[in-house]
N, C-alpha and C positions, 0 to 999 in steps of 0.2 A: 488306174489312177493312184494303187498306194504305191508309196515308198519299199515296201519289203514283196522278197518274193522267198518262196519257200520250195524243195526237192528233200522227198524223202531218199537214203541212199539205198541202194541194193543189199540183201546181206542183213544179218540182224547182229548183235549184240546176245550173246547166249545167257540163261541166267546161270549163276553161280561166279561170272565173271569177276575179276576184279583190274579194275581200269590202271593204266601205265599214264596215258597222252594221246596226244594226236599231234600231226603233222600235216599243214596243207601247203603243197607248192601251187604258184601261181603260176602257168604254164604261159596263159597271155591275161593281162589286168583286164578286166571290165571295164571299158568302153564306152563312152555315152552319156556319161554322167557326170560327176564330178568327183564323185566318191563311191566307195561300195564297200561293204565290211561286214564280214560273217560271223557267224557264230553256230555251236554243234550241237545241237542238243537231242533229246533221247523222244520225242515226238509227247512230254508231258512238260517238260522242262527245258524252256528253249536253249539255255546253256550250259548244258549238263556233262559236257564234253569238253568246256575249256572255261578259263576264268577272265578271257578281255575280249575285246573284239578284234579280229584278225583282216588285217588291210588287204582286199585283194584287189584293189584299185589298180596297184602296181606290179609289174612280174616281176618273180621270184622263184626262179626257176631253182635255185638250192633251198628252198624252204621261208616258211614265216612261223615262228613260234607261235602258241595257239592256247602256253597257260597249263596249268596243273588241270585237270578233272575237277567240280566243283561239288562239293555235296560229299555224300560217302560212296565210295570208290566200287563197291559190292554192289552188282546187276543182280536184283532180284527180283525182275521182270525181262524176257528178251522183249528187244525192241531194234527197229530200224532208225538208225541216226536219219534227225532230218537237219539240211542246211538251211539257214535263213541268212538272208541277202540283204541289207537295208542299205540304201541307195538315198540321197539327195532330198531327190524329189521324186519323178516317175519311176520305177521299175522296168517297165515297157521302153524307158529312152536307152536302156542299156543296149548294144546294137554287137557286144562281143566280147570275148574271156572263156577262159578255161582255167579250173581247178582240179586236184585229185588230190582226197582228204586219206588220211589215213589216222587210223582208229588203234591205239595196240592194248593190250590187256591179257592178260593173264587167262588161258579156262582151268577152272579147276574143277576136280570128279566131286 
């Protein structure tokens, strides 16, 4: 029944990192709904990974910009980026889509 749906991603964020961006292409838009639009964040800060919300209603198979990194750029916790999805109205009416986020940053010793 709510609006947002949430995936944590594979892979963490190492600490000592220092964040570049992210990039998510929209491979097929989501489906179902009327809208859908993400956001990346670090599984304490739901957008700690970009500074707007990124449309994945529609495909964009060369990319959707996704914003600077928000906050201070230094992982000084790993963490697993989680997505969150907010949707219209139902989350559940979404019926299709695919995205692959990509995360870049820096590790340092």
């Amino acid at each position: 029944g709510s609006a947002v749906g949430t995936r944590a991603m594979t892979g963490s964020i190492p600490v000592g990192a220092i964040l570049l961006g992210s990039k998510v292409l929209v491979v097929a838009g989501f489906a179902g709904n009327t809208t859908a639009a993400l956001i990346i964040g670090d599984g304490s800060d739901t957008d700690r990974y970009n500074t707007s919300t990124i449309d994945i209603f529609t495909t964009a198979a060369a990319g959707v910009e996704s914003g600077a990194p928000s906050g201070n750029k230094l992982i000084t916790t790993a963490n697993a980026p989680t997505l969150t999805v907010t949707t219209t109205s139902d989350f559940t009416s979404v019926s299709a889509g695919s995205i692959t986020v990509s995360i870049y940053y820096l590790e340092t010793a």
